[in-house]
N, C-alpha and C positions, 0 to 999 in steps of 0.2 A: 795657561792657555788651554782653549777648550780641544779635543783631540780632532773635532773636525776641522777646528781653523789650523792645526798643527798640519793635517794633512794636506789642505787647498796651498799652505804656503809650503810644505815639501814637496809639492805639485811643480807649483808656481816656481820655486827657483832650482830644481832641474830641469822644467825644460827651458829661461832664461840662460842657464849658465852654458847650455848647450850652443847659445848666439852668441856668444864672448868671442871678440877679435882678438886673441891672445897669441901673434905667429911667434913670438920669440919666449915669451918663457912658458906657454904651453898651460899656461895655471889659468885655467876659466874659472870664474866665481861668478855665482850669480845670488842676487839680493833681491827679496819679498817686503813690502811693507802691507799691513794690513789695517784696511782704514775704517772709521767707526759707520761707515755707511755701506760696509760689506766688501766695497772692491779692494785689489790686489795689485799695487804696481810695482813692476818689477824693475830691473836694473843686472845690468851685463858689462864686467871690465873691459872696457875700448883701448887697447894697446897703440904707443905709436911709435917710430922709429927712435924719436928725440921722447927718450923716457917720459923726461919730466909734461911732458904735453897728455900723457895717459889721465887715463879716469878707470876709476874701481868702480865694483859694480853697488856697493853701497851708498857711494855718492853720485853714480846713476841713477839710482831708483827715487834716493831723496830729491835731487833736483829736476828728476820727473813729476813727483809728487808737488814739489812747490808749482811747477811751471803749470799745473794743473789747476791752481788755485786752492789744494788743500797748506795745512797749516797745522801746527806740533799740536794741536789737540786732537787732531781729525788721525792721529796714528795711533795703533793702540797694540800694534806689535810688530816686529822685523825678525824677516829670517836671515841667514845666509850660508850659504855651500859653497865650499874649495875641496881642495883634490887635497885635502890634507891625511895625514895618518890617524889625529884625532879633530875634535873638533877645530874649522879656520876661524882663526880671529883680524879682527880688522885692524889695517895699519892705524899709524897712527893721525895722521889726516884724516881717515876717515872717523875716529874715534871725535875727534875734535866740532865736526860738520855733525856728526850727530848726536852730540853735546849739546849744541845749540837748536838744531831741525827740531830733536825730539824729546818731548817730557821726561826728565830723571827717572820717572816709575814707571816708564813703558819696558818690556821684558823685552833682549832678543835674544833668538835662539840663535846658535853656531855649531855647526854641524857638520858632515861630510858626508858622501857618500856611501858610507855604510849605516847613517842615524846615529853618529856617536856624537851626541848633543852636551852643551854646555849651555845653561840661561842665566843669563844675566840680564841686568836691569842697566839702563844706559849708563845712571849716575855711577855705576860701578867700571863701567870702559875706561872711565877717565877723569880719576876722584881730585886730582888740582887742574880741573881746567881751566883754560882763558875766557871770558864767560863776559856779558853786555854789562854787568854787574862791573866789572874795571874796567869799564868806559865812562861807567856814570861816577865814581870817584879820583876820577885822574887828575892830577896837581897839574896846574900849568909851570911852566921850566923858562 
């Protein structure tokens, strides 16, 4: 990644991560996708009382980016930032959702608040996923 897109998307998700609805475990994360037509949409964890109703902010910014009418080609990098010690990495739902959202060979960075970065390539989040590929060989039962 080029250092000036490293820097618009180190931009972009601190001050995103800074809108994170996080009252109970206090953990903002905020997420950057960079799209091949130059813009930046971000994404902020929405916490809710009844856990399982929450949303992280990697599956924010992807499901900003769909709702937008872009599409797994139109991405061509992800950032993300947590209050972590070293670089946050992403649960495992969100591993899954951008499995599918985003091209194997797109890089994302993870990182925290000091720049202690990790990059990897999606296909490496989550090397056995559940993938359209076993939808189109499913035996009927």
């Amino acid at each position: 990644m080029k250092s000036a897109d490293y820097q618009r998307l180190y931009d972009a998700v601190t001050r995103v991560a800074k809108q994170a609805y996080a009252p109970y475990s206090q953990f903002a994360v905020g997420a950057a996708l960079l799209m091949k037509d130059g813009q930046i949409i971000t994404g902020a964890n929405v916490e809710n009382a009844s856990y399982g109703l929450s949303n992280c902010a990697e599956r924010s910014a992807l499901f900003t980016a769909y709702s937008l009418g872009y599409r797994q080609n139109d991405i061509i990098g992800m950032m993300i930032i947590g209050p972590t010690l070293g670089p946050v990495s992403p649960c495992g739902a969100c591993r899954q959702v951008m499995a599918e959202l985003i091209n194997p060979d797109v890089e994302v960075v993870m990182t925290n608040w000091e720049k202690q970065d990790l990059v990897v390539k999606v296909k490496d989040l989550l090397p056995f996923r559940f993938a359209k590929d076993d939808l189109d060989g499913r035996k009927q039962v």
